[in-house]
N, C-alpha and C positions, 0 to 999 in steps of 0.2 A: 359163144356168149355175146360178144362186141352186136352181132346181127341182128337178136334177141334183145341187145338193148335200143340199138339203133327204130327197132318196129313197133318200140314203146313211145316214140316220139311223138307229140302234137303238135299241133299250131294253132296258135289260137291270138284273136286279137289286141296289137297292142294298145296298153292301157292312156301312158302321158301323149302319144302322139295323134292318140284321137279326144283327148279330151277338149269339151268346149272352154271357152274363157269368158267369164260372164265378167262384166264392170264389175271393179271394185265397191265395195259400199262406202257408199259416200260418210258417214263416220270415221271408218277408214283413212278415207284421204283428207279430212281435215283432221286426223289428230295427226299423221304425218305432215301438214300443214305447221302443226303449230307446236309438234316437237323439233321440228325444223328451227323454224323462229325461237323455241324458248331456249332450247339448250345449244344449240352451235354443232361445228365439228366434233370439238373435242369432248364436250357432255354426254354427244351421240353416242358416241363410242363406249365412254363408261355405261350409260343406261342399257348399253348393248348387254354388258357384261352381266345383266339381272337377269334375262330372257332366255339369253344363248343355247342352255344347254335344257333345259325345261321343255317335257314333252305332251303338257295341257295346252287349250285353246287360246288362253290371255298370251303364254308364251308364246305360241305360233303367232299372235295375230300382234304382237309387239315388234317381233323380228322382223315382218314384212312392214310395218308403219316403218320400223327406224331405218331400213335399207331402203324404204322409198322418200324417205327422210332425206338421207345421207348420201345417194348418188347423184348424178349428176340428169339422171333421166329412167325411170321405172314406169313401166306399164304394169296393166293387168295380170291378176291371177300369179302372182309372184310364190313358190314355195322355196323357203329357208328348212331344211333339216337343222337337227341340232347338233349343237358345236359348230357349224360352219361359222369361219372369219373370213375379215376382211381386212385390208389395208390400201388405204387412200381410195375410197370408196366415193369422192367427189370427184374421181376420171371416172368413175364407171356410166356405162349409156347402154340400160337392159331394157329387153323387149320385153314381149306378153309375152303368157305362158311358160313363164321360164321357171324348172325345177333345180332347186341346188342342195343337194344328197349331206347328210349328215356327217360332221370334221372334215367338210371341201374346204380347202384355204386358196383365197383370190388373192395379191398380193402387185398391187399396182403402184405407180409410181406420183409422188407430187403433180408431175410435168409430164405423164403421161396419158395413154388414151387407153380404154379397155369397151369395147363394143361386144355385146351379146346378146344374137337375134333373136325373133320369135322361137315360143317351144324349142328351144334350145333343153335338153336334157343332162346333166353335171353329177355323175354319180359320186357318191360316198369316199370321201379321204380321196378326191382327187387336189393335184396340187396345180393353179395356174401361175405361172408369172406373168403378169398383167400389165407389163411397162409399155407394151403394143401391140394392142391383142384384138384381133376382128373373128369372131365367131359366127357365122351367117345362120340365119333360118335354118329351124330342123335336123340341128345337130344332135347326137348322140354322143356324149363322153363317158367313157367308162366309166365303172370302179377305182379307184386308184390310179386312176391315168395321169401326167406327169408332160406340164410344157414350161419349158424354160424358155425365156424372152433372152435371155446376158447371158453374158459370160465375160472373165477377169481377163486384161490381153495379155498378164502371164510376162509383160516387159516392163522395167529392167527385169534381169532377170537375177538380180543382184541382194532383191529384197522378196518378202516372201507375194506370193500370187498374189493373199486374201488383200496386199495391202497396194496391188495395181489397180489402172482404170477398169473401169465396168463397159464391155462394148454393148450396147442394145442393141437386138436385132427384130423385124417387124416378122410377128407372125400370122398368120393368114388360115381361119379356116373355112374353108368354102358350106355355102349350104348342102343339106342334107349326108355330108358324109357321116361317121362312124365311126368312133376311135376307141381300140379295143382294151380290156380290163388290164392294167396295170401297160400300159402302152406309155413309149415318151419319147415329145416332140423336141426339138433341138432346137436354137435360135434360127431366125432364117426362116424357116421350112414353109411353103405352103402345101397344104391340104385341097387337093380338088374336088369341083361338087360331087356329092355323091361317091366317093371314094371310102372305103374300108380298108383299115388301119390294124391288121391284127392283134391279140391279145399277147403282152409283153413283146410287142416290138420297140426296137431304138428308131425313129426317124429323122435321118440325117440329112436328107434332099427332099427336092418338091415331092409331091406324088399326083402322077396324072390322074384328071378325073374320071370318075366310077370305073375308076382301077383297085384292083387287091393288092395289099403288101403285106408283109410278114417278116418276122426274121432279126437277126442280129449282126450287125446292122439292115434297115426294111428295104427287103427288096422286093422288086413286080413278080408276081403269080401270074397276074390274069385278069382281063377284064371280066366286070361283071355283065350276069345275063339273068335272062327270069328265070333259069332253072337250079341259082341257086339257094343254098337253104343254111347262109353265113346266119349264124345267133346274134342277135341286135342287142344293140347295150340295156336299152329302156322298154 
């Protein structure tokens, strides 16, 4: 059976990674202009709340005015699915072409930095901690994939965790890597270019470039080569 299904397989081209990115229309960028100026940070945010989950064109093309509104730096061809949030969305600095899959929560900090590159792909309910966050060009992020920037340091140990300091740790992901459906990054960790991340792995350490990991906690497979046939997030 398994052989039988394996010989049902195609390949066929991907969709976000080839698409073009035409300039925004210039409409567009002055009403995010001038919802910028009229309403502020915090109005942004409420007017967010009218759009967010609404899955006609005024809704889509509000979400992208107010997140190029509200970050710190937005290019071209921006896609918000719906329900996607945001927090402290004036550290964020996003490229072109960038897709962000519906109830994805980015979750950055006052005094932090969150960078994310060209055609960068962010599927569905995934969750970023954004306190220091470099995503390079060409990324693929699963379904539900899962990176934590902190963690509590858990001293004293006298009182409870929730109510210690918060350590930030700089997370790194290199372009074109791959991080697989329901996968999760740890504080710390860099991802190297072009490296694949398997589906529900823990990543506890770097992982070297256009290498495979997997596992729990992810460890090295193998590097990659042209004969393989790893399922891409996007």
């Amino acid at each position: 059976m398994s052989a039988d299904i394996t010989s049902m397989a195609r390949i066929v081209q991907s969709v976000h990674g080839r698409r073009e990115i035409p300039p925004d229309p210039g409409f567009q960028l002055d009403m995010a202009a001038e919802l910028k100026r009229t309403y502020g940070a915090a109005g942004l945010i409420e007017l967010y709340g009218r759009f967010s989950t609404g899955d006609g064109y005024v809704d889509a093309l509000m979400r992208k005015a107010i997140w190029q509104a509200a970050t710190r730096q937005c290019g071209a061809g921006l896609q918000i699915g719906t329900g996607a949030v945001f927090k402290h969305p004036e550290t964020f600095e996003i490229g072109s072409g960038v897709f962000i899959g519906a109830q994805a929560n980015i979750q950055g900090r006052y005094d932090g930095r969150c960078v994310i590159g060209d055609n960068v792909w962010i599927g569905p309910q995934a969750f970023l901690d954004a306190r220091d966050l470099v995503i390079e060009d060409h990324v693929g992020w699963g379904p539900g994939a899962k990176l934590l920037g902190s963690s509590h340091t858990a001293n004293p140990i006298d009182v409870p965790i929730i109510r210690t300091d918060l350590e930030i740790k700089p997370v790194r992901i290199g372009a074109w890597a791959d991080i697989g459906t329901n996968a999760t990054i740890l504080p710390g960790v860099t991802i190297g270019k072009g490296a694949i991340v398997g589906a529900g792995a823990v990543v506890v350490s770097d992982v070297a470039p256009f290498s495979i990991v997997a596992g729990v906690p992810a460890k090295f497979l193998r590097w990659r080569s042209d004969s393989d046939t790893t399922t891409a997030t996007s």
